[in-house]
C-alpha positions as CSV (number, residue, x, y, z in Angstrom):
1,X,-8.5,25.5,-9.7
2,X,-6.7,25.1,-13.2
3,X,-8.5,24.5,-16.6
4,X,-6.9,20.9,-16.4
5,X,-8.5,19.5,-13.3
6,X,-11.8,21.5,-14.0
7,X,-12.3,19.3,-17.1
8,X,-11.0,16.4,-15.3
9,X,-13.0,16.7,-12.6
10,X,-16.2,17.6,-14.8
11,X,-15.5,14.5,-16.9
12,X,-14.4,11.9,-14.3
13,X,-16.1,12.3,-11.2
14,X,-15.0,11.1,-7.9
15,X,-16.0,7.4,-7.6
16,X,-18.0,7.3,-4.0
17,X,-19.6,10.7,-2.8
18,X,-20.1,10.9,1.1
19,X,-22.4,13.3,2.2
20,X,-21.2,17.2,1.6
21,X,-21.9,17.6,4.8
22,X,-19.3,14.8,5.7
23,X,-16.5,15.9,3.2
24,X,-16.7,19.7,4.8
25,X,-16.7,18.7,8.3
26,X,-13.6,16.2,7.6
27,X,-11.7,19.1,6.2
28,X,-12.5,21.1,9.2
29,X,-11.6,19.1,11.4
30,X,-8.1,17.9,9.7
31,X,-5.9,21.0,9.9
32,X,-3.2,19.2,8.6
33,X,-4.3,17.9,5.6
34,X,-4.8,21.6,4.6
35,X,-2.6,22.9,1.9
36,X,0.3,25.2,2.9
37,X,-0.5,28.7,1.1
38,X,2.9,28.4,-1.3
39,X,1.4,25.1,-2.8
40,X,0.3,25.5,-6.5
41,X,-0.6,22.6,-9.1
42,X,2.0,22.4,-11.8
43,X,0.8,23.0,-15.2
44,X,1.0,19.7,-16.4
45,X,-0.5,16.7,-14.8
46,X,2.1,13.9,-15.9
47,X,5.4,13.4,-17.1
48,X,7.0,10.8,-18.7
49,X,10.4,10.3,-17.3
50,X,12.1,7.4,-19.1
51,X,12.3,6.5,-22.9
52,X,15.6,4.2,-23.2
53,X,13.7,0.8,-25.4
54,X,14.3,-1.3,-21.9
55,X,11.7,-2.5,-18.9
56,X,11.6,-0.1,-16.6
57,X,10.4,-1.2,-12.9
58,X,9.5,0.5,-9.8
59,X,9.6,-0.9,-6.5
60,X,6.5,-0.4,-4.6
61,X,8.3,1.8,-2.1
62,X,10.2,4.4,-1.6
63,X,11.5,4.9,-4.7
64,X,12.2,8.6,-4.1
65,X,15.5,10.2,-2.8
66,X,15.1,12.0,0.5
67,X,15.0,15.6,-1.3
68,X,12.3,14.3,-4.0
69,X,14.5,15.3,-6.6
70,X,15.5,11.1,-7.9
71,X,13.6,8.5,-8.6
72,X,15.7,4.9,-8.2
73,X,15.0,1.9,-10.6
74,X,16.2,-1.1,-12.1
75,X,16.5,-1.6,-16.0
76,X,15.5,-5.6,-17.4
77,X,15.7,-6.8,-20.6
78,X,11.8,-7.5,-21.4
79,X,9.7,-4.5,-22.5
80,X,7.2,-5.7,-19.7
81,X,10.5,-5.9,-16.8
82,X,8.9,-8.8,-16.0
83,X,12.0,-11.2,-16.1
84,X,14.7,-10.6,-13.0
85,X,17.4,-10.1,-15.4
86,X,18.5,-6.4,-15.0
87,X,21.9,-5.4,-14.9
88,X,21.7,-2.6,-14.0
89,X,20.4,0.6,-11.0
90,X,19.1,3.7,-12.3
91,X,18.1,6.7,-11.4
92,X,16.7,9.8,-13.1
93,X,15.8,13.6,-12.3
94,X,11.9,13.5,-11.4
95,X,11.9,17.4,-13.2
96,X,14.7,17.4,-15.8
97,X,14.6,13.8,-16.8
98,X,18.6,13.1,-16.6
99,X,19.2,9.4,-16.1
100,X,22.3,8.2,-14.5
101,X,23.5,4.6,-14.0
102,X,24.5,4.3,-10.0
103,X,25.4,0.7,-10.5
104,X,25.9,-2.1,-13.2
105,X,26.3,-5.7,-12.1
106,X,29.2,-8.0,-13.2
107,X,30.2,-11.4,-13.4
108,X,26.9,-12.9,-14.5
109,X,24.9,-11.2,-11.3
110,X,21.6,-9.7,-11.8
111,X,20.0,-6.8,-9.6
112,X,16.8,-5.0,-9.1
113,X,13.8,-4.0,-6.6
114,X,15.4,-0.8,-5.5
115,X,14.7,1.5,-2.5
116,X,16.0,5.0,-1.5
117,X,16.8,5.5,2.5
118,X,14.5,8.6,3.5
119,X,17.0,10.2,5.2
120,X,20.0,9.0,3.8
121,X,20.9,9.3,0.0
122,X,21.8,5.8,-0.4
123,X,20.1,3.1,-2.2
124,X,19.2,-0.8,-1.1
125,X,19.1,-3.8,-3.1
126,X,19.1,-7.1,-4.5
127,X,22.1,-8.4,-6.2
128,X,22.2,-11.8,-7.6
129,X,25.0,-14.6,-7.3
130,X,28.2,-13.9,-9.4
131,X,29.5,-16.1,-11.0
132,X,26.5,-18.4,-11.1
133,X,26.7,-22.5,-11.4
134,X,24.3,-24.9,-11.9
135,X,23.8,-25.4,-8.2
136,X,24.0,-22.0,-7.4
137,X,22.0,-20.2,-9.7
138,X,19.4,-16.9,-8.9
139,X,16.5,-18.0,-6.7
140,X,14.5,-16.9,-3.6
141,X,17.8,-18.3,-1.2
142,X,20.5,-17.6,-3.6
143,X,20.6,-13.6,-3.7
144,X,21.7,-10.9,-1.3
145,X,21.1,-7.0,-0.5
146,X,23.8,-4.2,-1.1
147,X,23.7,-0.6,-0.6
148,X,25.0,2.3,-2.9
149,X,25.9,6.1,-2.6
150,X,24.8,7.7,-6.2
151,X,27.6,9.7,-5.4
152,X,29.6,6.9,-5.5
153,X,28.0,5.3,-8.3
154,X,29.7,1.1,-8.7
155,X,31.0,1.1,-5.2
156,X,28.6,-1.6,-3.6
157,X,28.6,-2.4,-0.1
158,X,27.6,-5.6,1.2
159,X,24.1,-5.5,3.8
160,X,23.4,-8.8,5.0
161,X,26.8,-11.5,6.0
162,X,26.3,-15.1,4.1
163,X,27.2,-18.4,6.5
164,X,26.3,-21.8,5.1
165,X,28.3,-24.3,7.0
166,X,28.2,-25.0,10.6
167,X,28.6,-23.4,13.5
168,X,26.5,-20.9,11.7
169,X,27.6,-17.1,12.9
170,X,25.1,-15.3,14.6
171,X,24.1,-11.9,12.3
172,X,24.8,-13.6,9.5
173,X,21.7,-15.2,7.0
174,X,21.9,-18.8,5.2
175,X,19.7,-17.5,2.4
176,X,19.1,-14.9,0.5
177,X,17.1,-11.6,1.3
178,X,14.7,-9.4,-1.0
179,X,12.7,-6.2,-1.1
180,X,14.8,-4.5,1.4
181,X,13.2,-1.2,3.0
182,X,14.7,1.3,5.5
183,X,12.9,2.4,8.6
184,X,11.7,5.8,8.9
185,X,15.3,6.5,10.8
186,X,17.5,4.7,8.6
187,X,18.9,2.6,11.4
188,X,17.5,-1.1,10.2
189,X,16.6,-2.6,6.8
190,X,13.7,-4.6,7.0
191,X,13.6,-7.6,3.9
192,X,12.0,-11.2,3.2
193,X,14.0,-14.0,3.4
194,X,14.4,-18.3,1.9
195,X,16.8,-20.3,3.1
196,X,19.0,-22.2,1.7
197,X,19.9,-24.5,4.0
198,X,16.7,-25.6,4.7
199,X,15.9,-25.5,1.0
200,X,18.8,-27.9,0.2
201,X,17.8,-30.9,1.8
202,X,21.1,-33.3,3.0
203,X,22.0,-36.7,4.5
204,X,22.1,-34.0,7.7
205,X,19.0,-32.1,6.9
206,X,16.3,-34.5,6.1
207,X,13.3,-32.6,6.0
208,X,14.0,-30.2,9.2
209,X,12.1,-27.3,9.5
210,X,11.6,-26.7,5.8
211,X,12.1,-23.8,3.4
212,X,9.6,-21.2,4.2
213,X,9.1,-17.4,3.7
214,X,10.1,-15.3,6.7
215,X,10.2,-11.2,7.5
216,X,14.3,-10.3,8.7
217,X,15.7,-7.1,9.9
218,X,19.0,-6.0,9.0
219,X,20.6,-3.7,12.1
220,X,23.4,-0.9,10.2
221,X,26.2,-0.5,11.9
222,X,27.6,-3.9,13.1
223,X,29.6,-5.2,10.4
224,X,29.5,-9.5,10.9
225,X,32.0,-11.1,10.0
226,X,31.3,-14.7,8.5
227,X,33.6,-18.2,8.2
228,X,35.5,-19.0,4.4
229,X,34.9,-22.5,4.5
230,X,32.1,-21.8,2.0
231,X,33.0,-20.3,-1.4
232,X,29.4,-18.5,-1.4
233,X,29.6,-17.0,2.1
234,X,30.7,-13.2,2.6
235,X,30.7,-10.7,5.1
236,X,28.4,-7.9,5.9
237,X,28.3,-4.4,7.3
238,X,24.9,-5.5,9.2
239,X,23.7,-7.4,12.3
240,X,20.6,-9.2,9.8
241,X,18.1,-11.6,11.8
242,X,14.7,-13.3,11.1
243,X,11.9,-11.7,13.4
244,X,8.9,-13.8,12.2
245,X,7.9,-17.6,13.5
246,X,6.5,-19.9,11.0
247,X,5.4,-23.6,11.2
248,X,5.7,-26.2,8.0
249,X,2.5,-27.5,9.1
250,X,0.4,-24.9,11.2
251,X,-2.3,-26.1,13.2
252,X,-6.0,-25.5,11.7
253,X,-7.4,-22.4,13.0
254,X,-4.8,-21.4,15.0
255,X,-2.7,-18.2,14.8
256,X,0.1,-20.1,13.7
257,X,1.5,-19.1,10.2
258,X,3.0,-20.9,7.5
259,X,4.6,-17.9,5.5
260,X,5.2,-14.5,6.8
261,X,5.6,-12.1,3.3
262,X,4.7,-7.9,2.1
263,X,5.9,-6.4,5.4
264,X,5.8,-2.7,5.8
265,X,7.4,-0.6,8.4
266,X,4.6,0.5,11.1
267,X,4.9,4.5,11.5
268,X,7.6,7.0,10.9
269,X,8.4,6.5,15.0
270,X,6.3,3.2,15.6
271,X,3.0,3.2,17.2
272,X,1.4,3.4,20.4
273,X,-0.2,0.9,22.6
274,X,-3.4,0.2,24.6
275,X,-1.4,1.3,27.6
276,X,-0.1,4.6,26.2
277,X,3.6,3.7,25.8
278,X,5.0,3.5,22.5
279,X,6.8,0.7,20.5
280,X,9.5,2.5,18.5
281,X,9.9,-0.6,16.1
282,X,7.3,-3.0,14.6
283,X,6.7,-4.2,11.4
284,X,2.7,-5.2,9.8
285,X,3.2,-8.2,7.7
286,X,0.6,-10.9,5.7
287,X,1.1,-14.6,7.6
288,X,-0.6,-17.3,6.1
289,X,-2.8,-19.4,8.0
290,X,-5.1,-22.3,8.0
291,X,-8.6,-22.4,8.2
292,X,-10.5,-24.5,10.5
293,X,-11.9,-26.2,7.4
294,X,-8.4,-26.7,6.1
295,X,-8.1,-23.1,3.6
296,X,-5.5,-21.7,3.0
297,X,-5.9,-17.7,3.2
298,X,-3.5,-14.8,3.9
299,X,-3.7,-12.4,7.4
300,X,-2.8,-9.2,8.5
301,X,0.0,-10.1,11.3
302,X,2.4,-7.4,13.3
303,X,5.5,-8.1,15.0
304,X,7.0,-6.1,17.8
305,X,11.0,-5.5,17.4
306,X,13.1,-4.8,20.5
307,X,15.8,-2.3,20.1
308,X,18.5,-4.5,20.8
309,X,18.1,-7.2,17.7
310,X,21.6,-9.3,18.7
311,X,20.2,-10.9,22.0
312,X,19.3,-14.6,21.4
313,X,16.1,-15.5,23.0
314,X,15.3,-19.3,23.4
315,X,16.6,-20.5,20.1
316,X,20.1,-19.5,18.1
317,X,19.1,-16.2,15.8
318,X,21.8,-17.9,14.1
319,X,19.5,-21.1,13.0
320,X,20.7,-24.6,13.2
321,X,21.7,-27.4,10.7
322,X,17.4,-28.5,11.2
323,X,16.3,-24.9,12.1
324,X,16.1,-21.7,10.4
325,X,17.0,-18.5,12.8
326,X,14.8,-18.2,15.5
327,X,13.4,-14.2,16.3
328,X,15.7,-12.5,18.9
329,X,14.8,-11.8,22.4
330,X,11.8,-9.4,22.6
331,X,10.1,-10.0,19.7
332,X,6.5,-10.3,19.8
333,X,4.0,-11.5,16.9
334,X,0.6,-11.3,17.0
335,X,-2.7,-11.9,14.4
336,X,-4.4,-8.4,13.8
337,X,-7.3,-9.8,11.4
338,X,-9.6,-12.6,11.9
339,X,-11.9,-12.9,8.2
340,X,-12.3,-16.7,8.0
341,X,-16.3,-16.4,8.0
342,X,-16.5,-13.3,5.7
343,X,-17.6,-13.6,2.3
344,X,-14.8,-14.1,1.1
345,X,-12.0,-14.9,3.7
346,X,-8.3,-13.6,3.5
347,X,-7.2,-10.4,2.6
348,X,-7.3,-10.1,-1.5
349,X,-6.9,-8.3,-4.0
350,X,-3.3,-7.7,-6.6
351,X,-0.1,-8.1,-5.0
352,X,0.8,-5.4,-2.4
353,X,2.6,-4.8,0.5
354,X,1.1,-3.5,4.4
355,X,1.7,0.1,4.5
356,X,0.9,1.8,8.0
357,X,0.0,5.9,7.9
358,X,3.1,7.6,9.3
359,X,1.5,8.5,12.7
360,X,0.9,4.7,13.3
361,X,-2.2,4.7,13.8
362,X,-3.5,3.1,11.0
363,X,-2.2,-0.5,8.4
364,X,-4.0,-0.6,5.2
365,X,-4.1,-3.5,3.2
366,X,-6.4,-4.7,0.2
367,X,-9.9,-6.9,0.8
368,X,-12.7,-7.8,-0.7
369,X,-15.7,-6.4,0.5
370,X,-18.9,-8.4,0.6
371,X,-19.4,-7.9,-3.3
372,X,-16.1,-9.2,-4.1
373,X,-14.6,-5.5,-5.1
374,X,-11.4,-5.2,-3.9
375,X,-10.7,-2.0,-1.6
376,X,-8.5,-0.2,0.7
377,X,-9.3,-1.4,4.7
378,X,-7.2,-0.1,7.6
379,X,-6.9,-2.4,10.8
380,X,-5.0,-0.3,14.2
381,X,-1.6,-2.0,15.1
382,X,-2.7,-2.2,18.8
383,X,-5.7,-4.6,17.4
384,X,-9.3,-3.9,17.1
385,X,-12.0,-3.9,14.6
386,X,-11.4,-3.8,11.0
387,X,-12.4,-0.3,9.1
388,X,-13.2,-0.2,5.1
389,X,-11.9,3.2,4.0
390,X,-13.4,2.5,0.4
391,X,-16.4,1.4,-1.1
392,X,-15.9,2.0,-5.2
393,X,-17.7,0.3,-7.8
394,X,-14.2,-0.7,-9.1
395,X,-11.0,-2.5,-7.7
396,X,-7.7,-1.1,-6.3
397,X,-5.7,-2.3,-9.0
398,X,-2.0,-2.2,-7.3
399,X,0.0,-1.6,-4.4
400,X,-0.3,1.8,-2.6
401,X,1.4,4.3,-0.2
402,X,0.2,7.0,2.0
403,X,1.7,10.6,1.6
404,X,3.5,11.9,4.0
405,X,1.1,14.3,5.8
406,X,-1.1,10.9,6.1
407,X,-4.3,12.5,4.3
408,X,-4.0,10.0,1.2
409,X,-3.3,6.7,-0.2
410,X,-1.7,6.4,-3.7
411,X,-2.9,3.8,-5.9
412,X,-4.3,2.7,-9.3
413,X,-8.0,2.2,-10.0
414,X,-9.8,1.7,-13.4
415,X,-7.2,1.9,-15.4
416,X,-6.0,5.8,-13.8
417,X,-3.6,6.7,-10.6
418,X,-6.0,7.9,-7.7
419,X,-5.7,9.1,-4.3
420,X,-8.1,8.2,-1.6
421,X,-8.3,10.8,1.0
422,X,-7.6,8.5,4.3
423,X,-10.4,10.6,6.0
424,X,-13.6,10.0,4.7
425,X,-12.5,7.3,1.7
426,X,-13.4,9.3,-0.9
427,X,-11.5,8.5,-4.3
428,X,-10.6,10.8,-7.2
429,X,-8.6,10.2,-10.4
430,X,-5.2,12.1,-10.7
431,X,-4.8,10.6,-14.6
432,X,-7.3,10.2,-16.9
433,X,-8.8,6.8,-17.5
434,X,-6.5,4.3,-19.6
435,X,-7.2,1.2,-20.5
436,X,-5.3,-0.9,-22.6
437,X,-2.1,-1.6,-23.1
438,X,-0.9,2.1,-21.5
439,X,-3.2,1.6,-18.5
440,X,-0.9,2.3,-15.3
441,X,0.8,-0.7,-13.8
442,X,0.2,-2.6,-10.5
443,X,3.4,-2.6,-9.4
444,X,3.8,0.6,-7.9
445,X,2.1,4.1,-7.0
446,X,4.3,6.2,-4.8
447,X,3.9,9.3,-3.2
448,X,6.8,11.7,-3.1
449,X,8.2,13.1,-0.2
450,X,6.2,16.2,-0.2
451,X,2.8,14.6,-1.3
452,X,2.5,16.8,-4.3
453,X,3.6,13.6,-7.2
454,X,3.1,10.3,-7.2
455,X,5.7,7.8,-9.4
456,X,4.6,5.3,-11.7
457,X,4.8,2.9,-14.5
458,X,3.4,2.8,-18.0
459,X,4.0,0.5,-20.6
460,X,4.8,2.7,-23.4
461,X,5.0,2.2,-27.6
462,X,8.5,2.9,-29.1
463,X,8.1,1.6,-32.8
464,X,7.0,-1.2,-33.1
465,X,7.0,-2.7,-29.5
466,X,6.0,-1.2,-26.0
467,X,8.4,-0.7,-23.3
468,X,7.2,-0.1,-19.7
469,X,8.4,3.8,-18.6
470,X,8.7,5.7,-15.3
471,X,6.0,7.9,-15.1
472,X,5.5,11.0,-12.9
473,X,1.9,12.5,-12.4
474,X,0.9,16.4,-10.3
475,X,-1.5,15.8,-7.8
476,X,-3.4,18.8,-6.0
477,X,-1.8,20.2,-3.0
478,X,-5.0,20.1,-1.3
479,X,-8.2,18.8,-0.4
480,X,-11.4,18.7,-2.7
481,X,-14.7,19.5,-0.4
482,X,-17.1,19.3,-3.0
């Protein structure tokens, strides 16, 4: 072990310590999460990537190019990157530090919240309205996802088709789309939507089904052509759908949801059921419901994809001039966690995303246990009871990932970046405690592809102001059993 992490380690324990006994056995007994005998520690434990006087901002995925070797962002003007502004996609070397510009928005547009495929080395995602008027201005329905090649930095191509008149066309969205991810096999986009239709009420659209938030899937490959009678609708070189149900007034204490929202992709090849088959495609999402006593709180949810996403089921996937696009044929959503009598009901914590371990087997999310901390639980996709991986004195501070072999979750805690070993929940410090102002940031911790780095942000001084920086830190290649 290097001088480094024995001070670390001797100076900031690990915050829960399960029996030794415990920690051996678990490292036994998980041959995979050993460390391959070429795996070293670099000698330094951070970097600090970016230094341009801008906001820097990570999404809270897959921010890494398939070969590790880029991380994507976007640039805003605020030193926080708190304002959607940005005109500009980024990306920079995660060892030399080159930054190059892959795209720069024109015509007024803004972009941002960035994703790299993992097979692919192509880049999702939002892009703004050009040309923007008074009544069509940035906003949850007014903005799109685009793809780029960094080898063909500027050359945007269009994901999701735009229709806003009808006879809508089916594959195409009436809203705008946002945080678009890739599934593990880079054949579908998955991406929360608002409509705009719905959001616009008419002499023709009263009230109708209402604007809500809603999980879609964006199927590559089947370009959609869309009508011109609308100056804001386009075409797109994907088949994009809404896969979640949601109800403007959901019935107390039923499953029923009100928003769907923070989806994550479940597995690298899905998950399997209670009856041993598999389901290639599914997606873990937060659904808010209503309480029997009338509360408002937020619940883990999972929907079931078919293959095919074009095949209407018993309403148009296309929407209607009162409805918003009904899930194809095949779809199936269910409610994973029930916590309207715990202590404190609804899955909580800072904003984050589902993220399920790449075997499947497992979605995390962020609740408060009976103390009010907030920690890392995992619930299994096929249902059942609901597992807390942590128990530290202090809160998961920001959204999280798992690394690849599945043997830890990435995330920020007391004011350092941690890992969590998904076995036995123990959690150790990767960066030295923080806090302040340079205290790493909730949006984002994110394993690289190999599990050996994790990408972050800082908020950095330059002068006289602080600017928020992309941030890599070393983790150890393997387990500690001590």
């Amino acid at each position: 072990m290097s001088i480094f992490w024995k001070t670390l380690l001797s100076t900031s324990p690990a915050f829960n310590s399960p029996p030794a006994a415990l920690l051996l056995l678990a490292g036994l007994l998980a041959s995979s999460c050993q460390p391959h005998p070429s795996h070293s520690l670099m000698n330094s434990p951070e970097r600090i990537l970016t230094s341009q006087p801008v906001g820097h901002l990570l999404t809270n995925a897959d921010v890494w190019s398939p070969d590790g070797e880029w991380i994507v962002y976007d640039v805003r003007s605020d030193a926080a990157g708190e304002l959607f502004d940005g005109e500009h996609i980024e990306i920079v070397h995660s060892r030399s530090g080159e930054v190059r510009r892959i795209y720069s928005s024109q015509k007024g547009a803004h972009c941002g919240v960035a994703t790299f495929d993992t097979i692919h080395p192509r880049v999702v995602f939002i892009l703004g309205p050009e040309n923007p008027t008074s009544d069509w201005s940035y906003s949850a329905w007014h903005r799109q996802g685009v793809l780029v090649d960094p080898a063909r930095p500027g050359e945007a191509i269009r994901l999701d088709a735009r229709d806003l008149t009808p006879p809508f066309t089916p594959g195409a969205l009436r809203g705008g789309s946002h945080v678009h991810v890739f599934s593990a096999d880079g054949s579908r986009v998955s991406f929360t939507y608002e409509d705009h239709v719905l959001a616009t009420p008419s002499p023709g659209n009263p009230v109708g089904d209402g604007n809500q938030r809603n999980i879609g899937v964006s199927l590559l490959g089947i370009d959609v052509t869309a009508s011109t009678n609308h100056s804001r609708n386009h075409s797109g070189n994907a088949f994009s759908v809404l896969v979640t149900s949601t109800q403007l007034n959901p019935k107390p204490g039923s499953d029923e949801i009100q928003k769907a929202f923070e989806e994550g992709w479940v597995g690298t090849n899905g998950y399997r059921r209670l009856d041993g088959t598999r389901q290639t495609y599914a997606l873990a999402f937060q659904g808010q419901v209503i309480t029997d006593g009338g509360q408002s709180i937020v619940e883990v949810f999972i929907v079931d994809l078919p293959d095919d996403l074009t095949r209407a089921g018993s309403a148009p996937i296309e929407g209607t001039s009162l409805g918003r696009p009904a899930p194809p044929a095949g779809t199936q959503q269910r409610r994973l966690t029930h916590t309207d009598r715990r202590t404190f009901p609804g899955i909580q914590g800072p904003r984050h995303w589902l993220r399920s371990s790449p075997d499947g087997s497992r979605i995390a999310f962020l609740m408060k246990d009976d103390s009010g901390a907030v920690q890392l639980w995992t619930v299994a996709p096929a249902g059942g009871e609901l597992v807390q991986l942590t128990h530290n004195p202090f809160d998961i501070a920001s959204a999280f990932t798992w690394s690849a072999d599945g043997c830890w979750i990435g995330h920020v805690m007391d004011h350092s970046v941690c890992r969590t070993d998904t076995r036995t929940g123990r959690t150790e410090r990767i960066t030295p405690r923080a806090p302040g102002p340079e205290s790493p940031r909730q949006e984002a911790c994110v394993f690289s592809p190999e599990g050996r780095r994790i990408a972050y942000v800082r908020r950095l001084p330059q002068g006289a102001a602080w600017f928020n920086q992309i941030c890599v830190a070393n983790v150890p290649a393997g387990p500690f059993l001590k």
